[in-house]
Legacy VTK file of the C-alpha trace (Angstrom):
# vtk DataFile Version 3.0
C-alpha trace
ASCII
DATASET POLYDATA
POINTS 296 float
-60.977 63.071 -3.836
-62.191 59.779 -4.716
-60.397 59.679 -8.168
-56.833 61.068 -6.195
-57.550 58.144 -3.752
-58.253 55.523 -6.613
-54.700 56.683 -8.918
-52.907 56.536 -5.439
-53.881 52.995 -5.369
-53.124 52.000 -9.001
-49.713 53.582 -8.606
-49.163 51.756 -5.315
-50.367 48.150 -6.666
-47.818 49.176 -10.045
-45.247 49.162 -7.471
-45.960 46.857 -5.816
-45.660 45.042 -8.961
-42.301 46.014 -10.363
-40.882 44.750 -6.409
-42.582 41.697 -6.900
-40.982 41.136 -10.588
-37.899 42.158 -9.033
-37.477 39.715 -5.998
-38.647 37.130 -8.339
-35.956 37.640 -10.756
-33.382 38.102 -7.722
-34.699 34.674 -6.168
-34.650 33.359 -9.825
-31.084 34.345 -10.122
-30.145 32.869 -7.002
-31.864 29.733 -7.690
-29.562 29.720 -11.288
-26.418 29.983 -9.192
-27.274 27.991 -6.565
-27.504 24.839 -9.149
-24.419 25.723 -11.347
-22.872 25.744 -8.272
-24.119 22.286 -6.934
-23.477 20.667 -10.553
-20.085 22.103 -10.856
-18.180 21.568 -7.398
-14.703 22.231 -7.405
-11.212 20.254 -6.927
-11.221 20.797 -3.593
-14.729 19.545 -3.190
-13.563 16.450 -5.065
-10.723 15.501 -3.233
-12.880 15.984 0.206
-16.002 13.787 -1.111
-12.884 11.246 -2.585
-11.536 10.873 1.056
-14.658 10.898 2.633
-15.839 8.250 0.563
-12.587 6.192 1.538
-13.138 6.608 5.185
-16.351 4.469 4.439
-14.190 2.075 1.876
-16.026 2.514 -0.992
-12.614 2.705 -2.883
-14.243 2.763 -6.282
-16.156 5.436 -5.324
-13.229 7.857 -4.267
-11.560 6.710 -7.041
-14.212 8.359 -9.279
-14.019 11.544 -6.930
-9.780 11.880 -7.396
-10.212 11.234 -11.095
-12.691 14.379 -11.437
-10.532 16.279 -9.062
-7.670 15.790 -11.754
-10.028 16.644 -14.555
-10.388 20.016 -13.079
-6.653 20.478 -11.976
-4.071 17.864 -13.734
-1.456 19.336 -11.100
-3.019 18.086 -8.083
-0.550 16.307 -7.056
-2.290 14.729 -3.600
-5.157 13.340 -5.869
-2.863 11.917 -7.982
-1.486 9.713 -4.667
-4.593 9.518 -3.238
-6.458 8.095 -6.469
-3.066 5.457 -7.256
-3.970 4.766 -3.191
-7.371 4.059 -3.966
-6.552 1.720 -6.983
-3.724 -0.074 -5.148
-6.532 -0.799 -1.995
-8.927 -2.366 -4.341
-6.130 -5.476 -5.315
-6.259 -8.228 -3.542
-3.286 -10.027 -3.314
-3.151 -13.447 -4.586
-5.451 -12.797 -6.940
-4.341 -13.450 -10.067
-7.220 -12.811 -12.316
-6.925 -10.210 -15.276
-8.947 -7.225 -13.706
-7.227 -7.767 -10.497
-3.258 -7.484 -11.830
-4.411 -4.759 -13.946
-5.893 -2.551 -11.020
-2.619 -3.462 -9.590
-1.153 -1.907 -12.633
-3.389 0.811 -12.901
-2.287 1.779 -9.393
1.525 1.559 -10.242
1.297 3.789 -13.276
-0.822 6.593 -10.907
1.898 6.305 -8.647
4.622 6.402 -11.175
2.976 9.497 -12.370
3.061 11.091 -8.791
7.143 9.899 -8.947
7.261 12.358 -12.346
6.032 15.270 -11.305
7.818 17.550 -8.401
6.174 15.078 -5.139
7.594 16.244 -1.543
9.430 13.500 0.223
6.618 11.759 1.995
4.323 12.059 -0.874
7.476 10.552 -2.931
8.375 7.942 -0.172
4.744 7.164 0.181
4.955 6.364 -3.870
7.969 3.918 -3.725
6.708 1.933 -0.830
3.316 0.662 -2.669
5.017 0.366 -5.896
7.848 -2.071 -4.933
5.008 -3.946 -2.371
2.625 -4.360 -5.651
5.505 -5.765 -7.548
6.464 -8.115 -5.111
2.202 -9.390 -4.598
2.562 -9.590 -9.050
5.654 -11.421 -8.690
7.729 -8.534 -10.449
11.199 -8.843 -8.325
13.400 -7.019 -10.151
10.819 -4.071 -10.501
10.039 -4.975 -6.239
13.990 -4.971 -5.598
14.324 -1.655 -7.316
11.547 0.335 -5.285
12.520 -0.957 -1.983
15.549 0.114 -2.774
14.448 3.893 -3.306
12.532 3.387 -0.082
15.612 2.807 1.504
17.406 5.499 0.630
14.316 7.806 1.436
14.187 6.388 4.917
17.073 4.404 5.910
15.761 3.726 9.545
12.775 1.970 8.117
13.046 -2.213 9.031
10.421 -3.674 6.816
11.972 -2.434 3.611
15.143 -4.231 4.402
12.987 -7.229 5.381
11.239 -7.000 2.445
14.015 -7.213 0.488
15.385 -9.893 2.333
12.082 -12.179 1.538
13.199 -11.225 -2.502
16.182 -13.067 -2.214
15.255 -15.721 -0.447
12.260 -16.240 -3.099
14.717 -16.068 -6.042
16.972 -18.462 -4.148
14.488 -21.060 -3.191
12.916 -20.860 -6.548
16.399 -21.786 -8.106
16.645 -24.428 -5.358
13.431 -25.777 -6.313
14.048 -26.492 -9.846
17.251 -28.182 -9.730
15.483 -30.654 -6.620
13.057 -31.183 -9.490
15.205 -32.302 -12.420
16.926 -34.318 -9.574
13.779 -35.702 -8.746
14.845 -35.551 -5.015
12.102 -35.394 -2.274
11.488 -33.228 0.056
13.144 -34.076 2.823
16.591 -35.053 0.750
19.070 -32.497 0.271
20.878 -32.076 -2.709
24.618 -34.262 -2.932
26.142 -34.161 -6.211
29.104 -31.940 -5.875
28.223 -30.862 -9.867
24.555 -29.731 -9.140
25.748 -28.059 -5.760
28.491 -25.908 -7.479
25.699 -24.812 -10.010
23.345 -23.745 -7.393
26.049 -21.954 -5.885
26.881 -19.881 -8.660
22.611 -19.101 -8.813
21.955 -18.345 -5.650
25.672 -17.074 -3.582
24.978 -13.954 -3.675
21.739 -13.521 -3.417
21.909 -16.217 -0.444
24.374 -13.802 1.416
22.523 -10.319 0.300
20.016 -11.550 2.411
21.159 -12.291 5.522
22.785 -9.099 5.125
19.479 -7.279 4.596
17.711 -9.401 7.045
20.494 -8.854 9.985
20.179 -5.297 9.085
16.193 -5.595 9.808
16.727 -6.960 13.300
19.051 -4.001 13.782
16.547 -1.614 13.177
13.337 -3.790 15.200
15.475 -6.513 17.388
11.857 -8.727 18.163
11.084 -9.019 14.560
10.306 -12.739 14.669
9.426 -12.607 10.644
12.860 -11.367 9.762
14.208 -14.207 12.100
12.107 -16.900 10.325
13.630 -16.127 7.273
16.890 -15.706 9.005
16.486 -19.888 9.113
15.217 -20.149 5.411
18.400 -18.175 3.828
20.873 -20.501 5.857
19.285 -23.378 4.549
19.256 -21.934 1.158
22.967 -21.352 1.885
23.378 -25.154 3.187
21.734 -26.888 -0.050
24.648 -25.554 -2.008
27.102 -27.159 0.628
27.167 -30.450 -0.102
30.706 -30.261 -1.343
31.536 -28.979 2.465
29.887 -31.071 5.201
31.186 -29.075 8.074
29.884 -26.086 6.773
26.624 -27.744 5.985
26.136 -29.090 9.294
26.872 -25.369 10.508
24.499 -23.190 8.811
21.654 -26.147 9.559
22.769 -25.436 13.356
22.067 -21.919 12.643
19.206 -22.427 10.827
17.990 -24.109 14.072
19.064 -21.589 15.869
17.209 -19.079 13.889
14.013 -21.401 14.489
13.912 -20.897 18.190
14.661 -17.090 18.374
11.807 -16.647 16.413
9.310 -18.939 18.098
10.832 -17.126 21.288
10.125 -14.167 19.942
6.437 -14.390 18.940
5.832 -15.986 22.601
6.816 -13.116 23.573
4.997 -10.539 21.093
1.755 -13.060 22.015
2.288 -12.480 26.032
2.936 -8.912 25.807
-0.446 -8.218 23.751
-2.223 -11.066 26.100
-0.749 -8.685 28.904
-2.298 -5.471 27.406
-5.369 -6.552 28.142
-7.396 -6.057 31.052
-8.765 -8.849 33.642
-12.252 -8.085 32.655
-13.254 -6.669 29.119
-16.469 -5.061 28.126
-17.739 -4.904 25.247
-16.781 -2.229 22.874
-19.434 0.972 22.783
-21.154 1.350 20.044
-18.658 3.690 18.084
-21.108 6.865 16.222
-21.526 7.297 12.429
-19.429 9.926 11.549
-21.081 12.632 9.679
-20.253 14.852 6.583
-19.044 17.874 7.337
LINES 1 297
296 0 1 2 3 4 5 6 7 8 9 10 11 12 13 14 15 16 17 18 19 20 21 22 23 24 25 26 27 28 29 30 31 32 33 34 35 36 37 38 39 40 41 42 43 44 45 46 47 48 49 50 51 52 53 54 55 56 57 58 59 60 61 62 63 64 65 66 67 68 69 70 71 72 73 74 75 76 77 78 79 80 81 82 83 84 85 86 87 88 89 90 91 92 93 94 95 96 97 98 99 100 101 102 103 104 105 106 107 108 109 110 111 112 113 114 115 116 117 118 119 120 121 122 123 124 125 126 127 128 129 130 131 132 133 134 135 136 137 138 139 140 141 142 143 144 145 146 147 148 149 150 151 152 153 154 155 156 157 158 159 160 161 162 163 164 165 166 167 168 169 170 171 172 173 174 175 176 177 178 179 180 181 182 183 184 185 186 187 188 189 190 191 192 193 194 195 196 197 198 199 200 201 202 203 204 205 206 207 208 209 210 211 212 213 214 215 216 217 218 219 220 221 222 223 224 225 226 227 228 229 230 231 232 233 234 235 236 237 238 239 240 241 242 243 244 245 246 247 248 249 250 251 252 253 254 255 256 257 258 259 260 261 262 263 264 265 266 267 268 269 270 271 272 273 274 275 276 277 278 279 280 281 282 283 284 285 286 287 288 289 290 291 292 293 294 295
C-alpha cells in the first residue's frame, strides 16, 4: 500500500513537472514575441508615434518616425507629406545659413516626391502650396511663381495664392527699380526723371507692374478686407509711377492711387483690430490650465 501510495506520488510530481516545463516554455514563447514585436513596430505604428511626436513639436523627432515608416512601406504616400511637412516646419525663414536652406530643400524634394507619385488632390494641393511658399522664403521666384500657380489652378477660390503672387511681382519690380536708383545714385525720396532710364525700367518691370495689380485686385475679390493685398495695392502703383516720368499726368495719377491704396488699408486693419478688440469679453480670466494629452 505504502509503495502504490509512494509511485502515485512520483508519477504525480513527474507531471507536475512536464506542466511546469510546459508553461515555462509557453511564457518563454510569449516573452520572444512579445519583444520582436516591441522592436519591430509597424508603418502604421510609425506614422502614429511621427504625428504624435509633432503634436508636441519635436519635428526632428517625427521626422525620424516618417522616415522609418517609409523604410517599411516606400508607398506610403501620407508619410511621404507628412515627413516633407516635418522638414519644411523646422526652416526658419530668414535664415540663410547652409543647414537651414538645405532643410528647406530637403523639404521641397519630399514634397516633390509626393507630386510624383499618384497624391489625391488635397494631398497634391497641400504639396504645391509649401513648395512655391519655400521658394519664395529662399528667394527662388521663378520656381515660387510656378507653384502658386499650380495652387491656383487646384483651388481657384483660394486669395492668398493670388496675393502671393502679387508680392512676386512687386519684388522683381522693385528690385529692378532699385538698381537703376543706384547707378543713378538718386536718394530715396527722388524719383527717377530721365526719360532714357524711365523707358528702360518700363520695358523691366510693365508687365510684371500690371500682372500684379491684376493678381492683387483678384485677391480682394476673393477676401474684400485684406488690408495686406491693399498695401501692396500702393507699392505696385508706385512701381508703375517710377517708370512715368516721361508722363506727368499719369504719374501724378497712380501716386493718387497709391494714396488711395494707403488709406483703405490702414482703414482696413482699424477695422480687423476693432472687430478682434470686440471679440473679447469685458472681463477675461485667465485661461485654465489646458491637460497633457496622453498617448493613446
Amino acid at each position: 500500500m505504502c509503495r502504490e501510495t509512494s509511485s502515485r506520488k512520483k508519477a504525480g510530481l513527474h507531471s507536475l513537472g512536464r506542466k511546469l516545463v510546459l508553461t515555462t516554455s509557453l511564457l518563454a514563447m510569449f516573452a520572444i514575441a512579445f519583444v520582436a514585436f516591441a522592436q519591430e513596430p509597424s508603418a502604421a505604428d510609425e506614422i502614429h508615434a511621427g504625428v504624435l511626436a509633432y503634436k508636441f513639436l519635436d519635428y526632428p523627432g517625427a521626422a525620424e518616425h516618417f522616415k522609418a515608416a517609409l523604410n517599411l512601406d516606400p508607398s506610403l504616400t501620407a508619410a511621404r507629406l507628412f515627413l516633407a511637412t516635418a522638414y519644411a516646419q523646422q526652416y526658419v525663414a530668414g535664415d540663410e545659413s547652409a543647414a537651414n536652406v538645405a532643410m528647406a530643400e530637403q523639404a521641397i524634394e519630399e514634397f516633390k516626391k509626393v507630386l510624383n507619385s499618384e497624391p489625391t488632390e488635397q494631398e497634391r494641393y497641400k504639396s504645391v502650396v509649401p513648395i512655391a511658399s519655400l521658394n519664395f522664403n529662399l528667394k527662388h521666384f521663378d520656381q515660387a511663381r510656378e507653384y502658386y500657380g499650380k495652387a491656383i489652378e487646384l483651388n481657384p477660390t483660394e486669395p492668398r495664392n493670388y496675393f502671393m503672387m502679387g508680392m512676386i511681382d512687386w519684388a522683381e519690380a522693385s528690385k529692378s527699380q532699385t538698381k537703376m536708383r543706384e547707378e543713378l545714385g538718386l536718394s530715396e525720396s527722388a524719383m527717377i526723371s530721365k526719360p532714357e532710364a524711365c523707358v528702360a525700367l518700363r520695358t523691366q518691370n510693365q508687365q510684371k507692374v500690371e500682372d500684379g495689380i491684376q493678381r492683387l485686385q483678384k485677391a480682394l475679390e476673393l477676401q474684400p478686407d485684406n488690408s495686406d493685398a491693399m498695401g501692396y495695392m500702393n507699392l505696385l502703383y508706385r512701381e508703375r509711377a517710377e517708370y512715368e516720368c516721361d508722363d506727368p499726368e499719369v504719374r501724378k495719377a497712380d501716386l493718387k492711387t497709391a494714396d488711395e491704396w494707403v488709406d483703405k488699408a490702414i482703414a482696413a486693419k482699424n477695422a480687423e483690430t476693432g472687430k478682434a478688440a470686440g471679440d473679447k469679453p469685458a472681463t477675461e480670466k485667465p485661461p485654465a490650465e489646458q491637460p497633457v494629452p496622453k498617448q493613446p
